[in-house]
C-alpha positions as CSV (number, residue, x, y, z in Angstrom):
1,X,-23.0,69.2,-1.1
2,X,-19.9,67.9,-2.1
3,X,-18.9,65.6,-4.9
4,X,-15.6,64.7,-4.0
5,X,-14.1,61.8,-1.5
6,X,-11.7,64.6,0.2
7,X,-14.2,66.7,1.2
8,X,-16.4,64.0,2.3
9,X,-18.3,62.8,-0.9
10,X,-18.2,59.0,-2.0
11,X,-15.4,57.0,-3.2
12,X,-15.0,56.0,-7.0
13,X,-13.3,52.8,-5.6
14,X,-14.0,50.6,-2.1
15,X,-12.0,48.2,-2.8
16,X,-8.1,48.2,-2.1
17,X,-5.4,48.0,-4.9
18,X,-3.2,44.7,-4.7
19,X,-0.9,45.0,-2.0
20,X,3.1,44.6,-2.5
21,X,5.4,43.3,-2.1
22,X,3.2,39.9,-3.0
23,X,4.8,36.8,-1.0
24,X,3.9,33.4,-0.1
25,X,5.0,30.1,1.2
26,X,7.8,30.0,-1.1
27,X,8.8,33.2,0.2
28,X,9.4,31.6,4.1
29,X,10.9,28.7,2.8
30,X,13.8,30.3,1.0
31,X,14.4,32.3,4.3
32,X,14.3,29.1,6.5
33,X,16.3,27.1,4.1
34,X,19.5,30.3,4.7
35,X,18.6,30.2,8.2
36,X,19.0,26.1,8.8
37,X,22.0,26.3,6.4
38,X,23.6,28.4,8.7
39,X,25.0,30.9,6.3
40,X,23.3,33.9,6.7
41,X,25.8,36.9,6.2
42,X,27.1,38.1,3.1
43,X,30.5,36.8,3.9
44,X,32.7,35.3,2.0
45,X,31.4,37.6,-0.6
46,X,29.1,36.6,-2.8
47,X,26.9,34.2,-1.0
48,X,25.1,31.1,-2.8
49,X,22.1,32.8,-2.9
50,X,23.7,36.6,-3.6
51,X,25.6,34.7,-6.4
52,X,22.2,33.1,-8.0
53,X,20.2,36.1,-8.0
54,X,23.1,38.5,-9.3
55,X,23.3,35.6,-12.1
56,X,19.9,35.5,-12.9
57,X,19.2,39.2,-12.6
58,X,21.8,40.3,-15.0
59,X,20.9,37.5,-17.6
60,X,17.5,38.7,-17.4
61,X,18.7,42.4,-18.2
62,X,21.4,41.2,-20.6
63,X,24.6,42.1,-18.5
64,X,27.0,39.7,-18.2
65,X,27.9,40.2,-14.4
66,X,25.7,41.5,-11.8
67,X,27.0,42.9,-8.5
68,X,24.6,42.8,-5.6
69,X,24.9,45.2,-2.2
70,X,23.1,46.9,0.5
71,X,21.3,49.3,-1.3
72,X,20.1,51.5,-4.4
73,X,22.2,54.8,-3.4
74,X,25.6,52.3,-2.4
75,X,25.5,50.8,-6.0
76,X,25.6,54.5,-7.4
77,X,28.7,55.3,-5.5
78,X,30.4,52.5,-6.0
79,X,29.8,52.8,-9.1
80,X,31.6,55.6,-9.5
81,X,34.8,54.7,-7.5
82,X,35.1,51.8,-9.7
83,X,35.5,54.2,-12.7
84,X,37.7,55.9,-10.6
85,X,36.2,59.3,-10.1
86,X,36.0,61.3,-7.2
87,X,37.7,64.3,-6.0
88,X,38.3,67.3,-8.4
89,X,35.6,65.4,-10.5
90,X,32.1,66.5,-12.2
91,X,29.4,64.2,-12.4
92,X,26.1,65.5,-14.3
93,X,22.7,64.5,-13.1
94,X,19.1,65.4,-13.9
95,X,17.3,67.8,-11.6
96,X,13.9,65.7,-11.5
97,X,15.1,62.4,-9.1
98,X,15.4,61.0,-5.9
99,X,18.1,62.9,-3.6
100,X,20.1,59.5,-3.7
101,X,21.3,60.6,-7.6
102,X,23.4,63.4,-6.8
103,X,24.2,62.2,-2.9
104,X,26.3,59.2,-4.8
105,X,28.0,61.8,-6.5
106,X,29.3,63.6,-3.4
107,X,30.0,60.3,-1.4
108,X,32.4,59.4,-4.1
109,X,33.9,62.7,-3.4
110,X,33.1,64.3,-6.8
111,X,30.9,67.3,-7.5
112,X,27.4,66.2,-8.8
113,X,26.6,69.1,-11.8
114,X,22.7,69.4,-12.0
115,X,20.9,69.9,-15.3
116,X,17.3,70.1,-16.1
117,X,15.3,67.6,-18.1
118,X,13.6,67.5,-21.2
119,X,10.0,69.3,-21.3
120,X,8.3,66.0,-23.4
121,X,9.4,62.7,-20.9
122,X,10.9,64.7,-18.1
123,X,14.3,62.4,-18.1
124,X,17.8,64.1,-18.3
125,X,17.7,66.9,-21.3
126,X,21.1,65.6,-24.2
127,X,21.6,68.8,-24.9
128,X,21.4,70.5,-21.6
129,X,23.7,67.9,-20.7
130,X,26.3,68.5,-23.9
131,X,26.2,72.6,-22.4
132,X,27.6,71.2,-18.8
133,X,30.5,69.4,-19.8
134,X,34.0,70.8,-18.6
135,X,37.2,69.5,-18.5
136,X,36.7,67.9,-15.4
137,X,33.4,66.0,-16.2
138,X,33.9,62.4,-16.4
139,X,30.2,60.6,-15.8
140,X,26.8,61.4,-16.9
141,X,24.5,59.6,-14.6
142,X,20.9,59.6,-16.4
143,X,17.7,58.5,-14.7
144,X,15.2,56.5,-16.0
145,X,12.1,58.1,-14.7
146,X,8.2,56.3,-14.1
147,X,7.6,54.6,-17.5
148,X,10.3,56.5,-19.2
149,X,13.8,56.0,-20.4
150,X,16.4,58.5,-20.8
151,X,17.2,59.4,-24.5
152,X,20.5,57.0,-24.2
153,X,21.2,56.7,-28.0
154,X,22.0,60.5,-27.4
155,X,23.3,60.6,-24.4
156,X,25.7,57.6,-25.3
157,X,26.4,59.5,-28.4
158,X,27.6,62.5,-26.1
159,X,29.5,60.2,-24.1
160,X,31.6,59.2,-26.7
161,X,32.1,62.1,-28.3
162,X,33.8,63.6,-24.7
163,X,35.5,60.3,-23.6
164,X,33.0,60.2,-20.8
165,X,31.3,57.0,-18.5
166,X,27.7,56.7,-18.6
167,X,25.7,55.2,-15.2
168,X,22.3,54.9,-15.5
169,X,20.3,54.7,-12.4
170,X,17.8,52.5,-13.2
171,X,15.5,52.2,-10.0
172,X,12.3,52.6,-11.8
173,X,13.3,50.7,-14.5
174,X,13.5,46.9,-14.0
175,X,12.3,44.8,-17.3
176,X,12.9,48.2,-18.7
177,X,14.4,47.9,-22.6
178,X,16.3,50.3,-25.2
179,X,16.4,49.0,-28.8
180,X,16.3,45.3,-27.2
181,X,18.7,45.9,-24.8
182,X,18.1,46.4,-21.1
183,X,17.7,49.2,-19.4
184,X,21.3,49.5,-17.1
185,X,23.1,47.4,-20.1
186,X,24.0,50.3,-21.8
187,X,26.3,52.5,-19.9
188,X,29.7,51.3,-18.0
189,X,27.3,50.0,-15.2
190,X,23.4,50.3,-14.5
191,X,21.8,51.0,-11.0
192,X,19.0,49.0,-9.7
193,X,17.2,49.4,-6.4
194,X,15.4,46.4,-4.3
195,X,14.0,48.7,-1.6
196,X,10.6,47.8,-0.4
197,X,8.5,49.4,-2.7
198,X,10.5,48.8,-6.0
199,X,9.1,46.2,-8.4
200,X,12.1,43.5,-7.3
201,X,12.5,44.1,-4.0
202,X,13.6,42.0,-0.2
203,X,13.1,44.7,1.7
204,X,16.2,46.5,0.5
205,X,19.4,45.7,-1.4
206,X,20.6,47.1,-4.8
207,X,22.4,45.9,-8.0
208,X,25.1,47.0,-10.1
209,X,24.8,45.6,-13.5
210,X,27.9,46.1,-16.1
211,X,29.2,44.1,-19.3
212,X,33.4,45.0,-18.3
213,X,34.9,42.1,-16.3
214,X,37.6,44.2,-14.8
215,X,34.5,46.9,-13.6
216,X,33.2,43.9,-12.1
217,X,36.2,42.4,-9.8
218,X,36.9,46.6,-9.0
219,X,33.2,47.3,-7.8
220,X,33.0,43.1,-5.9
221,X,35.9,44.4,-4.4
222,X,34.8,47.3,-3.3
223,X,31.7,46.0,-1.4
224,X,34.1,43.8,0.2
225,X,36.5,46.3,2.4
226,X,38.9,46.2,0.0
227,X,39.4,42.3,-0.9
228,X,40.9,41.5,-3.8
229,X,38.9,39.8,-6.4
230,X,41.3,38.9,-9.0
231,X,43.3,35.3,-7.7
232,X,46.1,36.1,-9.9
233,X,47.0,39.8,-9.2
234,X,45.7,40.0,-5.4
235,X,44.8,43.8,-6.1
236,X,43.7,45.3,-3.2
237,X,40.8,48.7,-3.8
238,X,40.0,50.7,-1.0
239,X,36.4,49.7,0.0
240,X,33.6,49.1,2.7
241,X,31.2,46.2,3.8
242,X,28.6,46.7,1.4
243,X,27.9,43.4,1.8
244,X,24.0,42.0,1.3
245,X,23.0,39.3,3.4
246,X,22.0,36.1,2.5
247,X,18.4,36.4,4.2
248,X,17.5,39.6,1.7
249,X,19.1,37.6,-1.4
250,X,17.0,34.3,-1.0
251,X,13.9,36.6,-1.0
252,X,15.7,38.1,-4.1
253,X,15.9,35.3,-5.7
254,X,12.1,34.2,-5.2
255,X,10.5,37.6,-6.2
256,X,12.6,37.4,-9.5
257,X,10.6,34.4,-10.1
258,X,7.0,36.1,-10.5
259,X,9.0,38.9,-12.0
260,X,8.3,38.6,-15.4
261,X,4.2,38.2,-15.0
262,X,4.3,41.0,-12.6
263,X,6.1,43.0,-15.2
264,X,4.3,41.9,-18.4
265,X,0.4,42.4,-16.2
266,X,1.8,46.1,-15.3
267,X,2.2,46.6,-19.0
268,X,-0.5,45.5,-20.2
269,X,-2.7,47.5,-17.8
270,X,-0.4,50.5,-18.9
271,X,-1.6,49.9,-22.2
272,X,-5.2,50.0,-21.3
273,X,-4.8,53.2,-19.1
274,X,-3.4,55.2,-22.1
275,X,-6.4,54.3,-24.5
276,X,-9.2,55.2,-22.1
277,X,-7.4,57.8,-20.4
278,X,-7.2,59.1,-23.9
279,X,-9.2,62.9,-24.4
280,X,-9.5,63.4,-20.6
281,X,-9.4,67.0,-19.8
282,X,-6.6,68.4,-18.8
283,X,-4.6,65.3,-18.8
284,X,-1.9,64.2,-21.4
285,X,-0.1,61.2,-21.5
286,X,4.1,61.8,-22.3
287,X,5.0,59.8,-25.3
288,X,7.6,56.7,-24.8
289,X,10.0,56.7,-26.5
290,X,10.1,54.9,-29.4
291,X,13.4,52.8,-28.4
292,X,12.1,51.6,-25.4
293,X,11.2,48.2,-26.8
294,X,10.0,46.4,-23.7
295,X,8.1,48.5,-20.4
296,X,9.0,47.7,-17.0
297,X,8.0,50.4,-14.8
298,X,8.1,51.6,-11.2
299,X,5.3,54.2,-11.2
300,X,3.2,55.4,-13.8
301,X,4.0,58.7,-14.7
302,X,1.2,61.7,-16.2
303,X,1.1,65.6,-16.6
304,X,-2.1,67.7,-15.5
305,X,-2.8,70.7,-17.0
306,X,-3.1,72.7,-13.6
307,X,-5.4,75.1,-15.0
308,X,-7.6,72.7,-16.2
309,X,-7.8,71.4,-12.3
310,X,-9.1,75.2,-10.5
311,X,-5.0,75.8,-10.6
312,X,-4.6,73.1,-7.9
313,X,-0.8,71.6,-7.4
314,X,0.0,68.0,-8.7
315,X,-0.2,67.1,-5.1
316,X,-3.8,68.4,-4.7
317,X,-4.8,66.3,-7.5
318,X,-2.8,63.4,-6.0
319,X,-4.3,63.8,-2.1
320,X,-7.9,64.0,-4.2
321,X,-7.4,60.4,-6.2
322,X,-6.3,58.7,-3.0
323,X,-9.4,59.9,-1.5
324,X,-11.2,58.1,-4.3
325,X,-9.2,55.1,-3.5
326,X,-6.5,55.5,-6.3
327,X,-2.9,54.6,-5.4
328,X,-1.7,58.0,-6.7
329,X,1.0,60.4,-5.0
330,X,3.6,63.0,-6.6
331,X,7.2,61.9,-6.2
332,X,10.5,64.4,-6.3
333,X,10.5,68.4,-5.9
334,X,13.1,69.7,-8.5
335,X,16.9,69.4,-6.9
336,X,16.4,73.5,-6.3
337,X,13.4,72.8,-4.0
338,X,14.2,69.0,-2.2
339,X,14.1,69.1,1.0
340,X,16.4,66.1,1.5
341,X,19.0,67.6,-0.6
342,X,21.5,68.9,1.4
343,X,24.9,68.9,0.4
344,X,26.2,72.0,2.6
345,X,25.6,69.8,5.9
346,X,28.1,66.6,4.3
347,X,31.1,68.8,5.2
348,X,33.0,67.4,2.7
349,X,35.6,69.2,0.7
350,X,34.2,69.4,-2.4
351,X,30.8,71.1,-1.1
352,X,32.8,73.8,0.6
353,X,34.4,74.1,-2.1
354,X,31.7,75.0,-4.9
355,X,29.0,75.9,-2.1
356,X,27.6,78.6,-4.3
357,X,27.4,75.6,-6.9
358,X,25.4,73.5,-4.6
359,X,23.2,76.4,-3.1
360,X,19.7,75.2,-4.1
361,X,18.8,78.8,-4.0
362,X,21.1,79.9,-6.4
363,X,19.4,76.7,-8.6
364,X,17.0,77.2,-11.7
365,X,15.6,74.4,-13.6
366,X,12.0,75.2,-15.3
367,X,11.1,72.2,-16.5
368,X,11.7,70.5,-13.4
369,X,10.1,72.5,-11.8
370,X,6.7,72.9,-13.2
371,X,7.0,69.0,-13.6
372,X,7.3,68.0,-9.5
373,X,5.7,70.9,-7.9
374,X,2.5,71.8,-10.9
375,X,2.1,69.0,-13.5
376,X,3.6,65.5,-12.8
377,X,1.4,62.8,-10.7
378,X,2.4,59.4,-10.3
379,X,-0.1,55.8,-10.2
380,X,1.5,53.5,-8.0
381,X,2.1,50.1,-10.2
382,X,-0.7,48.7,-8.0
383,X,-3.2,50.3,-10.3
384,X,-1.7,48.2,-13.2
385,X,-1.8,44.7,-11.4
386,X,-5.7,45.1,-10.7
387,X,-7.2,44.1,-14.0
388,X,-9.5,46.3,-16.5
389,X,-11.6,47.6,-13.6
390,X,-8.5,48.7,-11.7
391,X,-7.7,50.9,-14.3
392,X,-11.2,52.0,-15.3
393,X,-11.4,53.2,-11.6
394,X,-8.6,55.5,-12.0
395,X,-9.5,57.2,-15.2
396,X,-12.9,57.5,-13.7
397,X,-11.4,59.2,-10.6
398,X,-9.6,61.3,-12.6
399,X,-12.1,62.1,-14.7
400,X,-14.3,63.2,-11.4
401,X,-11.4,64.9,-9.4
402,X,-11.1,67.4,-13.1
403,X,-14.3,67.8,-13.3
404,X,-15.1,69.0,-9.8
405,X,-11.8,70.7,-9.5
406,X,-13.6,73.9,-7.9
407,X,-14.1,71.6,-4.6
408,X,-10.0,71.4,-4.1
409,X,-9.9,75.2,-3.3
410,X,-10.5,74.4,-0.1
411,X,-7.7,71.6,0.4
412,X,-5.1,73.6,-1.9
413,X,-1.5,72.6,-0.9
């Protein structure tokens, strides 16, 4: 007889996880009160309520201007053209991220340069990074990955050193903090994402974060088709509508407010998940970083020792926990094995150009690798918002699902 939930046994938990986003009457308000105003669009650029949240978002992070748009992957590339790269240019990115990393590379028209990541935290590898550099490198574009950071004392270190911008892309990482200061406050600009499942979200949207006033007027300028932000100079950029609307930023504005408690309850259920899940079998815990001062994670990231599972995938073990009733899932296959990375079908110079480069099959990234396709499975932050016996159920399950292991042969992946 079977033992466990995915091949028919009984459920370690009944009961569902919190759901997300969480809204309430405050939440249709602030949409009704754009609505009856009459200004819903995100023209004239910013809009009262784009203008708020940008404010308040980038004092919470410690940025002093925040630069709100349609999305997570749009702030990445313009990012980048407000540094000014793009053809002829090299970006380097890690090879364990979503697809939208390296696309913002190649819609700025540069070459995105993929490196592997580090076999302790599974964020960009310094010194796998320091070997890529060429003479026509001029970004590293580190990702801040589940409850990790990027090593970014290092990584701004190697920036220096080669005159080189750092973006961070920081979709997992809001409330995220490096020696006290936030996470996308420590490069030229910092990424953020507000798609639906992110842990400040209306539905979409993204936002640029940067410290450099001029980087600020380029990249608002940029959103904007090309209208000049500066009253004095009237300098025109070459841009798009990557306008937000004012419907998404009211929402914006009114999920920043639980923010903080939403952040502070994920962490502290982190917390508890690392003590109990302490001596599992099989199942280690990645060490944070000892910089990262503050947690403000997306999903919660840990590595299964496959052999310790019957050789099951990541996403064996993943498929078995939902079936318990854990919020669990794997997230990105290595860049060499991403189905939704595809650069040879953009048709844009620069991928006809170093096709061989951009040839996943020509790709090899071990850690990466045995990360997204054997050892890496993800808790959704759901787990973290559901008190003590939220996170005693998943340890339990996990528990279970290791101990049984011999059952997943049959639902192998």
């Amino acid at each position: 007889m079977s033992v466990l939930a995915i091949n028919g046994g009984t459920r370690v938990r009944s009961e569902p996880y919190p759901a997300w986003p969480q809204v309430d009457q405050r939440d249709a308000d602030a949409v009704a009160d754009v609505v009856l105003n009459g200004q819903i669009g995100g023209w004239p650029e910013p809009g009262p309520r784009n203008a708020e949240f940008a404010a308040r978002f980038a004092s919470y992070q410690g940025a002093s201007h925040g630069i709100v748009m349609v999305n997570g992957t749009v702030t990445m590339e313009v990012a980048l053209k407000a540094l000014g790269i793009g053809w002829g240019d090299e970006v380097i990115v890690p090879a364990l991220t979503f697809a939208a990393t390296a696309y913002a590379a190649i819609a700025a028209g540069a070459l995105p340069v993929i490196v592997d990541v580090e076999s302790e935290r599974w964020t960009i590898d310094p010194d796998a990074v320091e070997a890529a550099i060429t003479p026509r490198t001029r970004a590293i574009m580190p990702v801040h990955l589940g409850q990790q950071m990027a090593d970014m004392d290092r990584l701004a270190a190697i920036a220096d050193r080669h005159g080189l911008a750092l973006v961070e892309d920081c979709a997992h990482a809001h409330g995220q903090r490096w020696g006290g200061r936030g996470a996308g406050c420590i490069g030229a600009f910092g990424s953020f994402s507000h798609q639906s499942s992110k842990t400040l979200t209306a539905g979409e949207g993204g936002t640029l974060l940067t410290g450099d006033d001029d980087l600020a007027r380029r990249a608002h300028s940029i959103i904007d088709c090309g209208r000049p932000k500066d009253a004095a100079e009237q300098q025109f950029t070459f841009g798009a509508n990557y306008r937000l609307g004012e419907l998404a930023c009211a929402l914006l504005c009114t999920q920043l407010d639980r923010f903080e408690a939403q952040r502070a309850e994920r962490e502290t259920g982190a917390r508890l998940f690392e003590q109990l899940a302490d001596g599992l079998t099989g199942v280690s815990i990645n060490p944070i970083h000892p910089q990262i001062t503050r947690w403000g994670f997306y999903r919660y990231l840990f590595r299964i020792d496959p052999d310790a599972f019957a050789g099951a995938t990541c996403k064996t073990v993943a498929d078995a926990l939902e079936a318990e009733g854990i919020a669990a899932e794997v997230q990105y296959p290595p860049m060499s094995r991403y189905d939704l990375f595809q650069p040879q079908l953009s048709r844009l110079p620069v991928c006809v150009v170093h096709a061989n480069r951009l040839d996943p099959g020509r790709m090899s990234f071990p850690v990466a690798e045995s990360a997204g396709e054997r050892e890496a499975v993800y808790l959704n932050e759901s787990v973290f918002r559901a008190g003590r016996q939220g996170v005693e159920d998943a340890v339990t399950a996990i528990a279970k699902v290791q101990q049984h292991a011999h059952e997943l042969t049959a639902v192998r992946t």
